[in-house]
Backbone of each chain as ProteinMPNN parsed JSONL, in Angstrom:
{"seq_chain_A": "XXXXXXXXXXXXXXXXXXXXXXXXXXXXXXXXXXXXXXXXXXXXXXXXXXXXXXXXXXXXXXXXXXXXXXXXXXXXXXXXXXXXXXXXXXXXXXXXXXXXXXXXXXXXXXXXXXXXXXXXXXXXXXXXXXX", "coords_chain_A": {"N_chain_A": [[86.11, 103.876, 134.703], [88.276, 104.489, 133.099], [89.728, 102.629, 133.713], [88.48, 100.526, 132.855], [88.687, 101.385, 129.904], [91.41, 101.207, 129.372], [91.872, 98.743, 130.343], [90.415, 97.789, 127.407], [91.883, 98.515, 124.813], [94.57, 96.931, 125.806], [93.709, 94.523, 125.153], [93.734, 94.139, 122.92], [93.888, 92.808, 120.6], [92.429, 90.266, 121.057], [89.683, 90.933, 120.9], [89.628, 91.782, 118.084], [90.018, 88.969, 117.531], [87.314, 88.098, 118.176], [85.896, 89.521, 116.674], [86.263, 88.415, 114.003], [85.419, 85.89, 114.089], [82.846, 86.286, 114.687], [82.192, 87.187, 112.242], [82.05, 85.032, 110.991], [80.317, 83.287, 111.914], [77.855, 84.7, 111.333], [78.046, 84.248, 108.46], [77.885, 81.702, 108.577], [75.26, 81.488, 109.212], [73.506, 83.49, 108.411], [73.917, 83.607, 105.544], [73.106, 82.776, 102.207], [73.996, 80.792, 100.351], [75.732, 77.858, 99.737], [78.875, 77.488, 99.555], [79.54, 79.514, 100.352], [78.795, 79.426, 103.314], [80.646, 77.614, 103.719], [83.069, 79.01, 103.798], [82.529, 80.791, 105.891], [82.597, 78.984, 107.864], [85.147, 78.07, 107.695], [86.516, 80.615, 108.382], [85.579, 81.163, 110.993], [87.389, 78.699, 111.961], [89.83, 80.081, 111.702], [90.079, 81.902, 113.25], [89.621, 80.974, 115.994], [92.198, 79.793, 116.228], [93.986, 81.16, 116.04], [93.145, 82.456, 118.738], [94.304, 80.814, 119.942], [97.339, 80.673, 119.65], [97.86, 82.934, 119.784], [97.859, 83.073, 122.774], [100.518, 82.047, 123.326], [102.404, 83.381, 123.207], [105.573, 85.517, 124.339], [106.764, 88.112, 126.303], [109.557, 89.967, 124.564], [110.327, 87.165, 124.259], [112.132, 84.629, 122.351], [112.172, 83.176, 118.945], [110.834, 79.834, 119.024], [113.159, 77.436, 118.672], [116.136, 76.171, 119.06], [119.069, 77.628, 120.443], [122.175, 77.834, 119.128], [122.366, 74.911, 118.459], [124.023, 72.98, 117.378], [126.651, 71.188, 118.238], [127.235, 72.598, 120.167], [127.182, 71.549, 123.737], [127.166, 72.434, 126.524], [126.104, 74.507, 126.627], [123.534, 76.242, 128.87], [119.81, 76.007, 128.338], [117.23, 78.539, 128.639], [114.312, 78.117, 129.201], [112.614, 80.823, 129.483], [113.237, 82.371, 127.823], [112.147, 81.771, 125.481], [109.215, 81.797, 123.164], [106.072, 79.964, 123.974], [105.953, 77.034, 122.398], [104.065, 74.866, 122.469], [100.784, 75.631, 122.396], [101.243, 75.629, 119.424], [102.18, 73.945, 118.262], [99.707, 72.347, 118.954], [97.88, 73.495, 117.364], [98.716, 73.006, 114.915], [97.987, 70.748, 114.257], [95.284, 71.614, 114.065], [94.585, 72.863, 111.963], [95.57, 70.987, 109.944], [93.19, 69.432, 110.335], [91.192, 71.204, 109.784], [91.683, 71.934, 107.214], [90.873, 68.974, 105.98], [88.244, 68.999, 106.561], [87.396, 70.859, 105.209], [87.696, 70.032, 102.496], [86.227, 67.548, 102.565], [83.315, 68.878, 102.787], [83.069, 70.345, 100.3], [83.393, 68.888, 98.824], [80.564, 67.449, 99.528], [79.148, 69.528, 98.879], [79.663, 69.696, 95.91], [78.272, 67.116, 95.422], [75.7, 68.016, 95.921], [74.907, 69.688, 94.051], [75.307, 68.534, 91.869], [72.754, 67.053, 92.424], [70.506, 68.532, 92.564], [70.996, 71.035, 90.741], [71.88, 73.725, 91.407], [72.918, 75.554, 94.335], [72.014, 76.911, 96.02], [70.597, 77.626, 99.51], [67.482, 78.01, 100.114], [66.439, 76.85, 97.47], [66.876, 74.578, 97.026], [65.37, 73.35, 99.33], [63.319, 74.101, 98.662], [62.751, 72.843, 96.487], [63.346, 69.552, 97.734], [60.897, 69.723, 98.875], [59.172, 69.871, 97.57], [59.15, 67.055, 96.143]], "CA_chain_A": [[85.931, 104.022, 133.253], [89.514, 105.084, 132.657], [90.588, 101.021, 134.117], [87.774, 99.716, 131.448], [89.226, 101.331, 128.767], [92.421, 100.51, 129.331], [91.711, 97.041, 129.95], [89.854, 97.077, 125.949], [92.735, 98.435, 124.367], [95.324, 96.451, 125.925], [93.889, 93.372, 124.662], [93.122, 94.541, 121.207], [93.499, 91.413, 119.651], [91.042, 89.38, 121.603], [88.378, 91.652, 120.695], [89.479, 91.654, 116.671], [89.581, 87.582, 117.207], [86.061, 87.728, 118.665], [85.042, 90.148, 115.773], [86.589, 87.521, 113.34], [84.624, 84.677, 115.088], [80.888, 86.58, 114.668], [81.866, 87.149, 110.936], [82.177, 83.714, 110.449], [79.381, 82.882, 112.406], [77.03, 85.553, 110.707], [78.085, 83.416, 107.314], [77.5, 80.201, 108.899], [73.893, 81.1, 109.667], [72.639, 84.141, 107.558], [74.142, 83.532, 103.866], [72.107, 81.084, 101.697], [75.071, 79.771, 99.437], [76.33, 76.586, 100.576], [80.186, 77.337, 99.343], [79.594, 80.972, 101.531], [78.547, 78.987, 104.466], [82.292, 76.543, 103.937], [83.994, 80.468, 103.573], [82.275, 81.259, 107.269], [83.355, 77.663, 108.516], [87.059, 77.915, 107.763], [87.046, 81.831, 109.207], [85.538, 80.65, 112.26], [88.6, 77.95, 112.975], [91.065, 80.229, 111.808], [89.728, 82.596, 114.378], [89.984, 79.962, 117.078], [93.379, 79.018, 116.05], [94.249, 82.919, 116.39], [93.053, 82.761, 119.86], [95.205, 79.844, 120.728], [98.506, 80.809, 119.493], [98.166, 84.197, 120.693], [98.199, 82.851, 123.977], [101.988, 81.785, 123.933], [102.855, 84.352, 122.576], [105.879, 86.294, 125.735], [107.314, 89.879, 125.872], [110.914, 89.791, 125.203], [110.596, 85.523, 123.254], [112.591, 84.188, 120.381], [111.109, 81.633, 118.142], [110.995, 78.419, 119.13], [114.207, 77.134, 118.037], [117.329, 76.432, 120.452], [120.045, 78.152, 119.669], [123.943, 76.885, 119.81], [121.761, 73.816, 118.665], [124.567, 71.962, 117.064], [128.246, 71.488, 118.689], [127.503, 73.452, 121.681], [126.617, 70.818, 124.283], [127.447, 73.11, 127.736], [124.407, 75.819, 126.504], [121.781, 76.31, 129.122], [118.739, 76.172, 127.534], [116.061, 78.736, 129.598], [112.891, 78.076, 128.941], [112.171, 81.807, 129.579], [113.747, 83.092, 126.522], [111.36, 81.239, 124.285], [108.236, 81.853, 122.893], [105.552, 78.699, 124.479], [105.607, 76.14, 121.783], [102.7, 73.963, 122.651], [100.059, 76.051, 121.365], [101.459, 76.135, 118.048], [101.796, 72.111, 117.98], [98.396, 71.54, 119.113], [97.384, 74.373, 116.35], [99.257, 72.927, 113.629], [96.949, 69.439, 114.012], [93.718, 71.605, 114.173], [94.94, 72.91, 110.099], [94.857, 70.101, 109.368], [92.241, 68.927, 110.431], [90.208, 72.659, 109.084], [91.652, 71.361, 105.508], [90.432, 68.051, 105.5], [86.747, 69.102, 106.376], [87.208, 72.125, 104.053], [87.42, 68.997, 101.395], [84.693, 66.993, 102.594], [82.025, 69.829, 102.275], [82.97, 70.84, 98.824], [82.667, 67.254, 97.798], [79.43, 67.174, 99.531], [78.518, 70.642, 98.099], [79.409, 69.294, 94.186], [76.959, 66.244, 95.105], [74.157, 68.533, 96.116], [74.937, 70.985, 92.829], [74.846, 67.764, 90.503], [71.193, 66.408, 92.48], [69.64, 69.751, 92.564], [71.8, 71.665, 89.873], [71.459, 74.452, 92.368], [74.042, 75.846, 95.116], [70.911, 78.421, 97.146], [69.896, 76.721, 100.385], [66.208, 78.301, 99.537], [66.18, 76.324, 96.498], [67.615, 73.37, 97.614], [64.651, 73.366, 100.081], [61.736, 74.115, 97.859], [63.196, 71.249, 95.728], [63.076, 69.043, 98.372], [59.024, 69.781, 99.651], [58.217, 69.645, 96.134], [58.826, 65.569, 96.089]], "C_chain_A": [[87.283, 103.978, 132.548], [89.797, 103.331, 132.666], [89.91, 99.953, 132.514], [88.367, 100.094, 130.007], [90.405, 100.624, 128.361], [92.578, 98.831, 129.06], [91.698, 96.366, 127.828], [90.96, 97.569, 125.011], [94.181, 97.84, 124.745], [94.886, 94.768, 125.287], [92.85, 93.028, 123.883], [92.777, 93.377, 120.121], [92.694, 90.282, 119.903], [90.115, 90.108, 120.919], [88.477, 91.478, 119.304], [89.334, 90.278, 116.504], [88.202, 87.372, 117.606], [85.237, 88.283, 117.378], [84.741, 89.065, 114.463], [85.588, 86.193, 113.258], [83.22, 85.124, 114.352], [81.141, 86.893, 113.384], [81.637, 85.915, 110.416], [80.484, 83.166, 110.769], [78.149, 83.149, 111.977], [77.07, 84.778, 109.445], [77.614, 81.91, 107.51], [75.963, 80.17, 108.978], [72.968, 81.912, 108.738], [72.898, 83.804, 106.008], [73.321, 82.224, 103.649], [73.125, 80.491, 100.831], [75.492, 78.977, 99.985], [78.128, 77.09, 100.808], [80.424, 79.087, 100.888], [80.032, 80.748, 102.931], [79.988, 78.514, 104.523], [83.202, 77.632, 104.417], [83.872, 80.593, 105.487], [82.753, 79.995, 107.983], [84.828, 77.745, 108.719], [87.511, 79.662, 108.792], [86.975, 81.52, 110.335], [87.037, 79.987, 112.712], [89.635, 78.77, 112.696], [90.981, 81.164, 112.901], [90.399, 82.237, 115.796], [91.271, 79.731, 117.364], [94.133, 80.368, 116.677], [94.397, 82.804, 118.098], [93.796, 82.084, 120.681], [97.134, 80.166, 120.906], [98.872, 82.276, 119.876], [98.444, 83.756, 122.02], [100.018, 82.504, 124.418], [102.593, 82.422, 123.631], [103.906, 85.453, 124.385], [106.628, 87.326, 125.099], [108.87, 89.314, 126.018], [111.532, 88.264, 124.449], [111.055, 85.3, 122.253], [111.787, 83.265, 120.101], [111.601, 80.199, 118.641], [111.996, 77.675, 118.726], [115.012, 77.175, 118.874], [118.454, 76.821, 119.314], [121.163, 77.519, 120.009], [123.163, 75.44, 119.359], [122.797, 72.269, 118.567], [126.138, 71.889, 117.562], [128.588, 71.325, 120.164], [126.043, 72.396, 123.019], [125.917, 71.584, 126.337], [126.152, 74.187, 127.991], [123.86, 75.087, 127.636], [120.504, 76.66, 128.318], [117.796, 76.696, 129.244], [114.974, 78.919, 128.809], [112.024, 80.114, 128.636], [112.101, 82.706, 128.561], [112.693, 82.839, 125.321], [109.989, 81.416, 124.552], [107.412, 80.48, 123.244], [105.412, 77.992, 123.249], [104.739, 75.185, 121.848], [101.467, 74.685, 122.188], [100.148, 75.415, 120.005], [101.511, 74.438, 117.374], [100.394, 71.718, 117.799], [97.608, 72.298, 117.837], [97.208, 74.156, 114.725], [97.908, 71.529, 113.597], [95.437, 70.263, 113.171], [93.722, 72.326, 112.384], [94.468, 72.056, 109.141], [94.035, 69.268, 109.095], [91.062, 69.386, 109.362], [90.397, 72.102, 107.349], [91.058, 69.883, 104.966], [88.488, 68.533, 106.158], [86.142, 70.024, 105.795], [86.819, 70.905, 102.376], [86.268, 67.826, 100.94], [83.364, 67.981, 102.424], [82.396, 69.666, 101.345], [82.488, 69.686, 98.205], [81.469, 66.883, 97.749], [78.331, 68.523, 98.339], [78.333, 69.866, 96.512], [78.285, 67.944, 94.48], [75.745, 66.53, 94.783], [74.082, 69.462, 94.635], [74.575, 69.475, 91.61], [73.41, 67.565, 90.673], [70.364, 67.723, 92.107], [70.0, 71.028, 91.682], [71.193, 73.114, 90.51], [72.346, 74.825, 94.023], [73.075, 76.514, 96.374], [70.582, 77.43, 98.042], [68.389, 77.081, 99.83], [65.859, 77.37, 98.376], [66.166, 75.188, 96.748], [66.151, 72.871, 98.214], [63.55, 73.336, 99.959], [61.647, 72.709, 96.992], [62.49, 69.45, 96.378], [61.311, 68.837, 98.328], [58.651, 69.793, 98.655], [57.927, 67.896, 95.68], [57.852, 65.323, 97.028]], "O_chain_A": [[87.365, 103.436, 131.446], [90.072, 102.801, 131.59], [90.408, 99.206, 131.672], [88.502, 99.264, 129.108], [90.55, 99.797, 127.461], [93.053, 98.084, 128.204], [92.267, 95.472, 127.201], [90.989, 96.755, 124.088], [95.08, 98.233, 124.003], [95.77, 93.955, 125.019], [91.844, 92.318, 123.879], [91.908, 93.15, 119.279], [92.341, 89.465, 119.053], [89.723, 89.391, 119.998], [87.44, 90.969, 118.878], [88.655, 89.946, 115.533], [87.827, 86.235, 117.322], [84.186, 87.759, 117.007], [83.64, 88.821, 113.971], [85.158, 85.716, 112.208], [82.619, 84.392, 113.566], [80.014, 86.987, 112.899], [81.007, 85.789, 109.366], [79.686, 82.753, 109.928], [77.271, 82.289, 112.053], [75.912, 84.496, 109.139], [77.085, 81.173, 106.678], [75.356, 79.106, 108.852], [71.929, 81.433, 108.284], [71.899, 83.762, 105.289], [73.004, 81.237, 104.314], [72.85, 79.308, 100.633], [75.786, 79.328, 101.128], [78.644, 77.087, 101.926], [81.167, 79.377, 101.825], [80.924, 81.276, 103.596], [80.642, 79.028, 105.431], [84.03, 77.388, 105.295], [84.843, 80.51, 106.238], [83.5, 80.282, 108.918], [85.487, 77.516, 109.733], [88.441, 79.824, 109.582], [88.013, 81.477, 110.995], [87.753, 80.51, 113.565], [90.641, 78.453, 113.331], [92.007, 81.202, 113.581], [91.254, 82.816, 116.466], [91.63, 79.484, 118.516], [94.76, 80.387, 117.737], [95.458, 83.0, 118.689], [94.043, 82.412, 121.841], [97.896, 79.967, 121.852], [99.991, 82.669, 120.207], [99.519, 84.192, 122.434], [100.567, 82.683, 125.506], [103.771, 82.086, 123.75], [103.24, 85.943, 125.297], [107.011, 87.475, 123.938], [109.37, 88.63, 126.911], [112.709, 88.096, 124.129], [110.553, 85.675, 121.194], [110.932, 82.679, 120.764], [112.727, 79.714, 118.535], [111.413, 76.796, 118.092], [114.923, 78.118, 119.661], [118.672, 76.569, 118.129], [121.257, 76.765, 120.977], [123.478, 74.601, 120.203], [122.685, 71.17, 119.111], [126.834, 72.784, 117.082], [129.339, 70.699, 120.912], [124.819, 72.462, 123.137], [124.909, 71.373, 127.011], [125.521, 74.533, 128.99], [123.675, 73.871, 127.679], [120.415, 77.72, 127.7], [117.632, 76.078, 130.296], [114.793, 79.746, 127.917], [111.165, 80.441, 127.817], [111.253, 83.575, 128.363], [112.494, 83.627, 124.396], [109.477, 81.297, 125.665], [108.059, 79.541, 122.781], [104.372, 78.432, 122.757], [104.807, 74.506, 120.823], [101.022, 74.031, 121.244], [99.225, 74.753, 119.528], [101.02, 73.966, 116.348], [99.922, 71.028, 116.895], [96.698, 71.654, 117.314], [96.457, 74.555, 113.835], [96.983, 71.603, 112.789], [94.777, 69.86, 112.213], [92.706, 72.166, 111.707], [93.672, 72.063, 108.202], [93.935, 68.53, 108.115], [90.363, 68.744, 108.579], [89.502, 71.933, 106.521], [90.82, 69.663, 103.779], [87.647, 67.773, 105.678], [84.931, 70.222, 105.707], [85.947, 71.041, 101.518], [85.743, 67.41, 99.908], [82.406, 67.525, 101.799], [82.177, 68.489, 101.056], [81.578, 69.488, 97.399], [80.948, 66.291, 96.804], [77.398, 68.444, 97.538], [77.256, 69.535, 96.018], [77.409, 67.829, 93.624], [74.938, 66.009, 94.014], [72.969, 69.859, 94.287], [73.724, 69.502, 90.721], [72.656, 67.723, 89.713], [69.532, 67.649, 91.203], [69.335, 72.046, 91.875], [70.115, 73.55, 90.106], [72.135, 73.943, 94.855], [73.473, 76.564, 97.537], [70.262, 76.336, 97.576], [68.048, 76.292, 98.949], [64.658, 77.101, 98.406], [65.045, 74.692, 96.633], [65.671, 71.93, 97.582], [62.729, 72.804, 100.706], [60.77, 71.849, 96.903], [61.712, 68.623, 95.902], [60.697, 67.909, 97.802], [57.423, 69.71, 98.634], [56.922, 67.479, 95.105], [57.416, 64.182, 97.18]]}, "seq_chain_B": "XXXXXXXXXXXXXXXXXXXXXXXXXXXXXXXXXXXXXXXXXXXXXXXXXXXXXXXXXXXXXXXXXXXXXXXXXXXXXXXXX", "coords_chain_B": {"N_chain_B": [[107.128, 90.317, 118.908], [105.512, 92.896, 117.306], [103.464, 95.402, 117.9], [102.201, 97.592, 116.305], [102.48, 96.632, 113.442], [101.705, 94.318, 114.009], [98.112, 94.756, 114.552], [98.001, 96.185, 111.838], [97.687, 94.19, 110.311], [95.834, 92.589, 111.288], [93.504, 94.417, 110.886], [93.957, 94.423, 108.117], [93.233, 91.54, 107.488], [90.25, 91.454, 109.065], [88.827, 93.111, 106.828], [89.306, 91.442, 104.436], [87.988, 89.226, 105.045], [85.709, 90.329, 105.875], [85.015, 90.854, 103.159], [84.959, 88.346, 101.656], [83.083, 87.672, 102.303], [81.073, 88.791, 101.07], [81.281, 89.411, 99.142], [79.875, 89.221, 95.312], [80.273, 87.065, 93.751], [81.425, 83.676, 93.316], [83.826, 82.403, 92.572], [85.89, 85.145, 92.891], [85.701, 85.084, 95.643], [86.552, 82.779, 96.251], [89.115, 83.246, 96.053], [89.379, 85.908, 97.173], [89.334, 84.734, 99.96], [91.995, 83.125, 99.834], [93.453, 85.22, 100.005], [93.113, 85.678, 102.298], [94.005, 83.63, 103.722], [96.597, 84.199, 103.27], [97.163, 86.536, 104.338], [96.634, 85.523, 106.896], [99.243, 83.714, 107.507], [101.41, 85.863, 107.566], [100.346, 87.131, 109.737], [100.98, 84.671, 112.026], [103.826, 84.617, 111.325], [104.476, 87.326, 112.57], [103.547, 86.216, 115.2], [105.807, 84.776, 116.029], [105.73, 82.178, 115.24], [106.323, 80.063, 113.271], [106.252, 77.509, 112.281], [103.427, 76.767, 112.342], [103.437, 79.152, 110.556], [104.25, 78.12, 107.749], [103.208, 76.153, 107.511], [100.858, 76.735, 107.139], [100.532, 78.686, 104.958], [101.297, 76.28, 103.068], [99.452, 74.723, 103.133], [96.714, 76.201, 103.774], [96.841, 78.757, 102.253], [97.402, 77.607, 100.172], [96.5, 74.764, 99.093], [93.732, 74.439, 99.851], [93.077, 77.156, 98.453], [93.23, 76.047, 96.024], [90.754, 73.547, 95.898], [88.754, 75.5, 96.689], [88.838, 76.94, 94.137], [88.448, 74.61, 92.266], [86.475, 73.121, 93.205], [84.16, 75.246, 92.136], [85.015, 75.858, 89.86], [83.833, 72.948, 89.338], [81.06, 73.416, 89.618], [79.065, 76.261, 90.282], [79.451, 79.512, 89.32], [77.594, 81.893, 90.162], [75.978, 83.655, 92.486], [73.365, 84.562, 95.244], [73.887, 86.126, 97.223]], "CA_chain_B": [[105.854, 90.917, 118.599], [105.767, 94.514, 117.236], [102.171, 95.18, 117.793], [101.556, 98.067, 115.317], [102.28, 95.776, 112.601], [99.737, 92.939, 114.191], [97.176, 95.705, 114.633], [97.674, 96.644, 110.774], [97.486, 93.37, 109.431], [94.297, 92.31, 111.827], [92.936, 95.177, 110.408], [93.439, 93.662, 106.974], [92.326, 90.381, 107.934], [88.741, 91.668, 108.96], [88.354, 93.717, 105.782], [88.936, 90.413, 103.646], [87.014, 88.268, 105.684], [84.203, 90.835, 105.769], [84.842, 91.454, 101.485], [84.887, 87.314, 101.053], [81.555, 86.578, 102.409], [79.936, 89.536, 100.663], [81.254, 89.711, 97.134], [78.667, 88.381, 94.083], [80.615, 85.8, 93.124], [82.261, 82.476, 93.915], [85.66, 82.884, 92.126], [86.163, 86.065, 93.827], [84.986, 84.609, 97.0], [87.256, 82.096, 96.279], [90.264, 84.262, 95.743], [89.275, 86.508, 98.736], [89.687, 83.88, 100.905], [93.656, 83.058, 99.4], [93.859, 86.469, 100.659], [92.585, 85.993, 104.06], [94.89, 82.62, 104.077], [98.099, 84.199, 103.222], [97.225, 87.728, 105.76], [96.674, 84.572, 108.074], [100.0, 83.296, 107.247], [101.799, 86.724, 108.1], [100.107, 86.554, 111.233], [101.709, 83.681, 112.433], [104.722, 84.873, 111.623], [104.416, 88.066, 113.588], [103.547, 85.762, 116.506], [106.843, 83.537, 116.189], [104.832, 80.754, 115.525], [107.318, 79.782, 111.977], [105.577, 75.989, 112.153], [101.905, 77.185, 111.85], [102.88, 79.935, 109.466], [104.367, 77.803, 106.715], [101.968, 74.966, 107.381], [99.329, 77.54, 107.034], [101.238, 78.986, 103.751], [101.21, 75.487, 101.81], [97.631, 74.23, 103.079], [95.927, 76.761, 103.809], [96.714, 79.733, 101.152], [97.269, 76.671, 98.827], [95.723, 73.659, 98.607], [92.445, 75.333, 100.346], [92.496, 77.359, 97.373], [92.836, 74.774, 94.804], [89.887, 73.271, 96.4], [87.651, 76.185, 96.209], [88.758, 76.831, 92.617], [88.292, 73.574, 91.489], [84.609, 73.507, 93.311], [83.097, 76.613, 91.68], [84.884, 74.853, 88.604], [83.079, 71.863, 88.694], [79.728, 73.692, 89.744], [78.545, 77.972, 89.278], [79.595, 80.841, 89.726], [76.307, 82.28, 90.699], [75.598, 83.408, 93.936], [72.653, 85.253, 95.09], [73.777, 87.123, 98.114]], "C_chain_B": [[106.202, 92.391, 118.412], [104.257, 94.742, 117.276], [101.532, 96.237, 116.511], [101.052, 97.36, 113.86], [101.338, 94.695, 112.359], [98.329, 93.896, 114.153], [97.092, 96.136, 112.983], [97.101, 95.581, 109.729], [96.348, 92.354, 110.119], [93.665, 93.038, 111.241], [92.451, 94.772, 108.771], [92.63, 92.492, 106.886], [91.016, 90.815, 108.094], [88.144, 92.255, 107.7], [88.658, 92.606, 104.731], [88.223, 89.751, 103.915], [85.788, 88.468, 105.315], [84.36, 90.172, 104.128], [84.462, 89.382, 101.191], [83.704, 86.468, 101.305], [80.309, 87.758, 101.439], [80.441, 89.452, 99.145], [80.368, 88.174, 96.459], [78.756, 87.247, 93.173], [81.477, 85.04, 93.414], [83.472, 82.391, 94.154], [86.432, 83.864, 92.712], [86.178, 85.812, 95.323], [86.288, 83.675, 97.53], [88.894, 82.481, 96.705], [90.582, 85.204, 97.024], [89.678, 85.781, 99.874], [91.28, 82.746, 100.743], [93.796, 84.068, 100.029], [94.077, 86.34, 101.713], [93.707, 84.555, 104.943], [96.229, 83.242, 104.136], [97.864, 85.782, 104.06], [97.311, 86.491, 106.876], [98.373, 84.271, 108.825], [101.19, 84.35, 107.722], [101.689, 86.965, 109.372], [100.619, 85.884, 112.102], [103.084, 84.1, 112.402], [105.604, 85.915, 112.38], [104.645, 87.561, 114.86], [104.684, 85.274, 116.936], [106.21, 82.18, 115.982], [105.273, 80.128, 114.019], [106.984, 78.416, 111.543], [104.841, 76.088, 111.418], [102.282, 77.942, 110.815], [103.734, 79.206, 107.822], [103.724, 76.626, 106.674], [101.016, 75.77, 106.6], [99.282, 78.007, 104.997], [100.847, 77.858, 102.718], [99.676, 75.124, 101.717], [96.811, 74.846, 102.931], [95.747, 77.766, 102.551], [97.123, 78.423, 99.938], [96.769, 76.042, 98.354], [93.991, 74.273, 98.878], [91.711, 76.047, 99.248], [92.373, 77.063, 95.93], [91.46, 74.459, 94.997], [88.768, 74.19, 96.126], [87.596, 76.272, 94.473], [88.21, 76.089, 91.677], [86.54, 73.317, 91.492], [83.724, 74.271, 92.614], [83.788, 76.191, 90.025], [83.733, 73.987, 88.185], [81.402, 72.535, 89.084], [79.118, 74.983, 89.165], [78.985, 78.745, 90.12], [79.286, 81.818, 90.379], [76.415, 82.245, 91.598], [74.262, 84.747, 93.972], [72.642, 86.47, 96.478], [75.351, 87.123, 98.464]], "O_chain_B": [[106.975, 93.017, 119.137], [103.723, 94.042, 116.416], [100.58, 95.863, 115.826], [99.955, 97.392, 113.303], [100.639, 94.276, 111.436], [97.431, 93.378, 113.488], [95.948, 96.501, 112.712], [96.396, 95.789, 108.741], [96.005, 91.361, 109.478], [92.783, 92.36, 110.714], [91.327, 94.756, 108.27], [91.539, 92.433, 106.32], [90.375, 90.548, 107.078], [86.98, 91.944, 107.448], [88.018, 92.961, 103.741], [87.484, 89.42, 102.988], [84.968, 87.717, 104.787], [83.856, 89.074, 103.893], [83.55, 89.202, 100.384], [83.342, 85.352, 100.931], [79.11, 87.568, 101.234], [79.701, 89.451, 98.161], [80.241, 86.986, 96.756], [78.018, 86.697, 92.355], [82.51, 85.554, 93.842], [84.128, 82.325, 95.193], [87.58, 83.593, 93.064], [86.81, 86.563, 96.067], [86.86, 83.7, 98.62], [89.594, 81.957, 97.572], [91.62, 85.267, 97.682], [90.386, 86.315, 100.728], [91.505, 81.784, 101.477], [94.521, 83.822, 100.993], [95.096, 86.764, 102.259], [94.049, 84.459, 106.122], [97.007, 82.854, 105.008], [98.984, 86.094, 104.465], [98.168, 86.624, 107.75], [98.73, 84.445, 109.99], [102.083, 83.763, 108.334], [102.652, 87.035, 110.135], [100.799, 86.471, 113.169], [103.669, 83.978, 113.478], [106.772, 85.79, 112.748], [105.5, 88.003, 115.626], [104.832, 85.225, 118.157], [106.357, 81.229, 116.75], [104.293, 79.582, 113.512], [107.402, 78.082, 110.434], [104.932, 75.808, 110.222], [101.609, 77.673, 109.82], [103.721, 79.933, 106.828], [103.732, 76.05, 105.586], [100.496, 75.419, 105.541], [98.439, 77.764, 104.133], [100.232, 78.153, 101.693], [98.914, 75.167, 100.751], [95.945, 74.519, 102.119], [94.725, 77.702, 101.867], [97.0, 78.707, 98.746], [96.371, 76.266, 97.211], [93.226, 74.458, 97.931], [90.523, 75.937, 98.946], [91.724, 77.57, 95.016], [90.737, 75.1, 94.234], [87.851, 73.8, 95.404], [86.706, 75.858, 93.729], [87.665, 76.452, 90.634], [85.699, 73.292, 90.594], [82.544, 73.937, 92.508], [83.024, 76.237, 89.06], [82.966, 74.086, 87.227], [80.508, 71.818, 88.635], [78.716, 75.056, 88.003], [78.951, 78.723, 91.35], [80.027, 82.555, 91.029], [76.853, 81.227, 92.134], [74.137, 85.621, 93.114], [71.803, 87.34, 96.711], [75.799, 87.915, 99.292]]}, "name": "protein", "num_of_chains": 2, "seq": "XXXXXXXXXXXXXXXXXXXXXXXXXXXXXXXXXXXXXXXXXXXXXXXXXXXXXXXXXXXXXXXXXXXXXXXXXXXXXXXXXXXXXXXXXXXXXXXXXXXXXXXXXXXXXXXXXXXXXXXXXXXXXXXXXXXXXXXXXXXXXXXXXXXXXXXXXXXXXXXXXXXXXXXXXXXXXXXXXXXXXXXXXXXXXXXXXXXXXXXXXXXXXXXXXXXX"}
């Protein structure tokens, strides 16, 4: 019991990125607003993104950055010293990715608000089965 | 990493997150979620991760919330849950 606890507070921030995750997810599926649902979409990936860049995260790492960068040719550079930079590359893409399909909903959202002058999935829906 | 500090500002993070899917209106909603971009944005820089957190900074707490703004502009306010 004592090992289980330990375990859940040593890796505190998994568990708040998982909490993060099922809020999003809870918006993605229970809210009826469309723009709500985009809100639970973008938490979700930043969630994800969370979970990625935590990972390179080492005890003891500077930032990504070599130091002595300019001049000083003789520097060893150890790898050990530094925080893993690959995460944070592959992280930075998935941004931008999260912002360009943050832009395509909304655009789709304002289509569906001009056809159905109406934002409520429920509405949206009755609308529909009424043609 | 100092972890109290990540532990205080996760802490914030879930209490906007939660507040930006529950508040009664868009604009707010909207706004809430600038919030939850620029706690994001702190985040990152906790981690060392100085790329992501001023990427995150211009796109995310920025343009992101142009975007919503402009949306609940061109449409309503209104929400029903």
């Amino acid at each position: 019991m004592g090992d289980f606890i330990q375990a859940l507070v040593a890796k505190y921030n998994y568990w708040i990125y998982i909490t993060l995750m099922m809020i999003g997810l809870y918006a993605m599926i229970a809210k009826n607003n469309l723009i709500k649902k985009i809100v639970g979409m973008n938490i979700f990936q930043t969630a994800i993104i969370l979970f990625y860049v935590s990972i390179g995260v080492k005890k003891g790492g500077t930032l990504p950055i070599i130091e002595h960068g300019h001049g000083a040719h003789s520097h060893v550079v150890h790898a050990v010293d530094y925080i893993n930079p690959l995460p944070h590359v592959l992280m930075l893409t998935a941004i931008v990715v999260s912002v360009a399909t943050l832009g395509v909903a909304l655009a789709l959202g304002i289509r569906i608000y001009n056809r159905y002058h109406t934002l409520e999935e429920d509405e949206i829906l009755s609308q529909i089965r009424e043609k | 990493m100092i972890w109290q500090l990540d532990l205080a500002i996760l802490t914030l993070v879930v209490i906007v997150g939660i507040g930006a899917i529950t508040v009664k209106d868009l604009l707010g909603a909207a706004i809430m979620f600038g919030a939850y971009s620029f706690m994001m944005c702190l985040l990152w820089s906790i981690m060392g991760a100085v790329d992501v957190a001023f990427t995150e900074a211009s796109v995310g707490a920025g343009v992101s919330t142009v975007f919503f703004v402009a949306a609940v502009f061109r449409t309503t306010r209104r929400t029903k849950d």
